[in-house]
C-alpha positions in Angstrom: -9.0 2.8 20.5 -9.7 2.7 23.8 -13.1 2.0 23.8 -12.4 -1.4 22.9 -12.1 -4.1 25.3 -8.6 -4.6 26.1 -7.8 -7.6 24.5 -9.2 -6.3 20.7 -6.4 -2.5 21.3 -3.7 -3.0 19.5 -0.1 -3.5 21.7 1.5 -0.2 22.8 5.4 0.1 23.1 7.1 2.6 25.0 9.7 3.5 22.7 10.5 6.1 20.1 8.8 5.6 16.5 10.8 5.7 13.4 9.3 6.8 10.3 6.7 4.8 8.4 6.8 4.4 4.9 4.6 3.7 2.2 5.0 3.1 -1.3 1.4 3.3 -3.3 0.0 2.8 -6.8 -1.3 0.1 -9.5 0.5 -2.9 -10.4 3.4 -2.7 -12.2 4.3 0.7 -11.4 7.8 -0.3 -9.6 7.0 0.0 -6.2 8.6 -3.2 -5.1 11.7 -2.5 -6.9 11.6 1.0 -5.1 10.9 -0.4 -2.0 14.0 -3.0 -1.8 15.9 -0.3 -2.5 15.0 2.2 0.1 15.4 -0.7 2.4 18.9 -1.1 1.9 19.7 2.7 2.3 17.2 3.1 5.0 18.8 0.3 6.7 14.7 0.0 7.0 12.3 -3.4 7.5 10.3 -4.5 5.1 6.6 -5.0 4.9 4.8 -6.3 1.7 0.8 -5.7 2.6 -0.3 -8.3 2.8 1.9 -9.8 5.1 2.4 -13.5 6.1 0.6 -15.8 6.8 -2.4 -13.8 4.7 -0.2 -13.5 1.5 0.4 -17.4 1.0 -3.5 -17.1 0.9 -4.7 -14.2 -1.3 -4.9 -16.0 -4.5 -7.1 -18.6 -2.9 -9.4 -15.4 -1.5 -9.4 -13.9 -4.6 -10.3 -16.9 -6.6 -12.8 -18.1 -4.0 -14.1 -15.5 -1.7 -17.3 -13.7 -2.6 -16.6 -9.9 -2.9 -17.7 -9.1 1.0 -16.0 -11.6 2.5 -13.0 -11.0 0.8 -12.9 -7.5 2.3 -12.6 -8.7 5.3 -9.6 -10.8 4.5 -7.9 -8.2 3.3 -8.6 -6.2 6.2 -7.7 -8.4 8.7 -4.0 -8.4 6.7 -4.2 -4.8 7.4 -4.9 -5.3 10.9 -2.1 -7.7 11.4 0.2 -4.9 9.0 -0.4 -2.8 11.3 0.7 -4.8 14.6 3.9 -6.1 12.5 4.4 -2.2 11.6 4.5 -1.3 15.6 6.6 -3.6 16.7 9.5 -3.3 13.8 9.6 0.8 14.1 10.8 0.5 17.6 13.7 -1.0 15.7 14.1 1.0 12.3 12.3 2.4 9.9 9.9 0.5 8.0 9.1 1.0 4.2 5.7 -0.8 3.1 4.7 -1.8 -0.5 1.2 -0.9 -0.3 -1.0 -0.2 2.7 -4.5 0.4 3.3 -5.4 2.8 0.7 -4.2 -0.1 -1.8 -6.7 -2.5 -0.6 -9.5 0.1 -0.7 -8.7 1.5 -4.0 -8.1 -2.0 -6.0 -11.1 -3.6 -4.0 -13.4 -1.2 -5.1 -12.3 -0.9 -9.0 -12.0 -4.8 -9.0 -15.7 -5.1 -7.7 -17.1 -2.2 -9.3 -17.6 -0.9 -6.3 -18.2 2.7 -5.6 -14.6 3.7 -3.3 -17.1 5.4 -0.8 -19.2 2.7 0.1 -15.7 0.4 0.7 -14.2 3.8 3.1 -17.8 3.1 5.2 -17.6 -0.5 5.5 -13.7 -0.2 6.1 -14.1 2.9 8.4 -14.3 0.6 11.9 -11.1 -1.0 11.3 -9.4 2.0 10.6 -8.4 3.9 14.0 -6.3 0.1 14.2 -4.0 0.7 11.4 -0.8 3.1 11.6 -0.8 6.1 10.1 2.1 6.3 7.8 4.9 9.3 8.5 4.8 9.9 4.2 2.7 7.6 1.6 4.4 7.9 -1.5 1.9 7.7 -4.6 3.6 6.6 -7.2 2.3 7.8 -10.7 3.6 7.7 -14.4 2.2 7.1 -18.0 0.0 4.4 -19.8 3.3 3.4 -22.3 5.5 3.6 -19.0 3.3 1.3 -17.3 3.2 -0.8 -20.3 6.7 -1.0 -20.9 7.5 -2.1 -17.5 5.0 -4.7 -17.0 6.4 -5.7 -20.4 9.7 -6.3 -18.5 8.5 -7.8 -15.1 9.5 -11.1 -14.5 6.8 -12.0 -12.1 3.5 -11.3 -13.9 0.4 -11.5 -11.4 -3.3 -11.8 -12.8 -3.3 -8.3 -11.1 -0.9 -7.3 -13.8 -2.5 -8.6 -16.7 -6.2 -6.9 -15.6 -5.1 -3.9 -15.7 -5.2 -3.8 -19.4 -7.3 -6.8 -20.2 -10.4 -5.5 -18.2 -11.8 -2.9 -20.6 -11.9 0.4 -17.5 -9.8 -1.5 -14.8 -6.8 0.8 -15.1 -8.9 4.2 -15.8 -10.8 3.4 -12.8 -8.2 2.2 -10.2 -6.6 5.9 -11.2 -9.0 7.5 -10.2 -9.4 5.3 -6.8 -5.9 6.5 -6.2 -6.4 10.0 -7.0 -9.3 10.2 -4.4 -8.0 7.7 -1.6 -4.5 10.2 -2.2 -6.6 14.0 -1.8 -8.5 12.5 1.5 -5.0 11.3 2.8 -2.9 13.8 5.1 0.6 11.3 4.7 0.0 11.8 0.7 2.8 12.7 -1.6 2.9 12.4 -5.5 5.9 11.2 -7.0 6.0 11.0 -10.5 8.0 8.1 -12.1 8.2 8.6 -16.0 11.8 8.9 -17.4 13.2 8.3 -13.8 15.5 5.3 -12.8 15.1 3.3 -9.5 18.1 4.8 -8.3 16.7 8.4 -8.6 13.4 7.4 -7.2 15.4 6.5 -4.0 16.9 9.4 -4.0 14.5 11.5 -4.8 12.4 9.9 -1.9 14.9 10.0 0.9 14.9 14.0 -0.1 11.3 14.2 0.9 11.7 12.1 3.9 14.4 15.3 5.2 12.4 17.7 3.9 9.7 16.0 6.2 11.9 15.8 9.1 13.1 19.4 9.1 
């Protein structure tokens, strides 16, 4: 980053970094649940990408934006992620629900997009972002999925897409699968028959394991 003028680099700190955390995967698959939890036993902040102010406007950039410049909203909610993300690990840990591959993997499969032409035109903005200590790819079955979107109180047009859109949920797999095996934080969890509880646990495992 330091071949950009100084006002566009990104704000160092001098402290030590505590870990970064992401949770990954399509709607519905419990990753907010999983992240409030390993907040509370992390004694971790809390980032939902996007963060405010851009999440009070997403629905109005995905209702209204052409598919271009709506990359680059969700981008710039990335860049500011990522500033948010520096500033609160100084402090403690910081567990994300969803990060940048999210927003390249759902963009593309929501556009019908191919992922590699979204990794170019994302590529710039990238060297900004954090790099996450682990990203956690969250993965379980189409009835699993089902089931718990059945049960979600707070049902998103995201949500509903992913089995209304005849391919969507086939194809934003396979965005995840390939934004995952290019992605050196990347660690498959799978979900199926697991409670929240064990998820957590199961997590904060990996995190030692990590650390040792």
């Amino acid at each position: 980053m330091n071949d950009l003028p100084v006002a566009y680099r990104p704000r160092t700190y001098e402290g030590s970094e505590l870990p970064f955390i992401v949770l990954e995967g399509v709607s519905g698959i419990g990753k907010s649940t999983l992240a409030r939890l390993l907040t509370q036993q992390l004694k971790a902040a809390h980032l939902h990408t996007l963060p405010k102010p851009h999440n009070d406007w997403s629905k109005t950039a995905n209702d209204r934006l052409a598919p271009l410049p709506q990359l680059a909203f969700y981008l710039s909610g990335l860049l500011h992620a990522a500033d948010r993300v520096r500033a609160a690990r100084q402090i403690s840990p910081v567990v994300a629900d969803r990060y940048q591959s999210s927003v390249i993997a759902c963009h593309a499969a929501v556009h019908n997009i191919g992922l590699e032409h979204v990794r170019q035109l994302a590529a710039p903005f990238l060297p900004y972002m954090i790099r996450p200590t682990v990203t956690f790819y969250l993965r379980c079955s189409e009835e699993t999925l089902k089931a718990r979107l059945h049960t979600k109180k707070d049902i998103k047009q995201d949500d509903r897409d992913l089995f209304a859109v005849p391919g969507r949920l086939k194809q934003l797999l396979w965005n995840f699968e390939a934004v995952a095996a290019a992605d050196p934080s990347a660690v498959w969890v799978g979900t199926d028959g697991k409670t929240p509880d064990q998820l957590a646990h199961e997590i904060k495992h990996a995190l030692e394991r990590s650390r040792a």
